[in-house]
Steps between C-alpha positions, in 0.01 A plus 500: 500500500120547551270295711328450168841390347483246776246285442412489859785305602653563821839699551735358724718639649854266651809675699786417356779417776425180736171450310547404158853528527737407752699813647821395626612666777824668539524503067474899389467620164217426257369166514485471106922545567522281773702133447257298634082569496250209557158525465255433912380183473187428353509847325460361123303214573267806605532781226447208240164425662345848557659692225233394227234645732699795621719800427788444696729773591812539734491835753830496727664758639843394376660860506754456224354290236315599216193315392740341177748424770218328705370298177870387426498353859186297458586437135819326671309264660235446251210677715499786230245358230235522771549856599315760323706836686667625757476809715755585707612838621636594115183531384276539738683787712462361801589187733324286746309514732407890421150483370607731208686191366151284477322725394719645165479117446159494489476796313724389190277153533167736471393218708276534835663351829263248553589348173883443637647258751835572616707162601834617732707395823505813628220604723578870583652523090256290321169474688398789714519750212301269275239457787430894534465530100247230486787240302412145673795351654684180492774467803767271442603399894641208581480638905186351593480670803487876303257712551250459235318864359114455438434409152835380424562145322847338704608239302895282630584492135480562172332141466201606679368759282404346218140435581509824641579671196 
């Protein structure tokens, strides 16, 4: 998809585990398999208000999931309809945090970096690569007492980003 194809509306950019979707620990396997998923709190509430403004799109570094596999997750707890893809290392050759991973993404988007905002929990994962590539960053942290990388948005929760989005 072209910037022109866009319509200049943003990209966004959401991890997937512990930021739109709840990764519980000590459960292995793909998620889309797993007994029990459950959307974060908050995180549909959000993706119905920014999605008609945005291109939303999940990058995680879920190692054995395939981006169908990732959509049959969200589609499980009704998340999916607000998604538009999902890059993951099958098809993007690459996982987090290596830069290499951002920037095929931004390279199959034929989208500039300072059209994107990446939203993750993750600071070393989800943040610090996007900073270097110019991708503005959202930090989800409930820690208040983190430290906080210049030019980064910390928000507690997902309810907090919706004016800044």
């Amino acid at each position: 998809m072209s910037l022109d194809l866009m319509n200049n509306r943003r990209v966004i950019l959401f991890d997937w585990g512990d930021t739109l979707m709840v990764d519980i620990p000590g459960v292995d396997g793909k998620m889309c398999d797993w007994h029990h998923v459950e959307a974060v709190p908050y995180a549909k509430e959000l993706l119905e208000a920014v999605s008609p403004g945005a291109f939303i799109y999940i990058a995680t570094a879920a190692a054995q999931s395939t981006p169908d596999d990732i959509m049959k997750a969200f589609r499980r707890v009704g998340l999916d309809s607000y998604l538009d893809g999902y890059f993951c290392r099958q098809n993007t050759g690459f996982t987090k945090p290596a830069l290499d991973f951002y920037r095929t993404i931004l390279e199959m988007l034929a989208i500039p970096a300072a059209q994107v905002t990446m939203v993750g929990d993750n600071l070393v994962n989800d943040i610090l690569p996007c900073l270097q590539l110019g991708i503005k960053a959202i930090w989800l942290s409930a820690n208040s007492g983190d430290a906080v990388p210049e030019g980064v948005i910390v928000a507690r929760d997902l309810s907090q980003l919706e004016t800044v989005l």
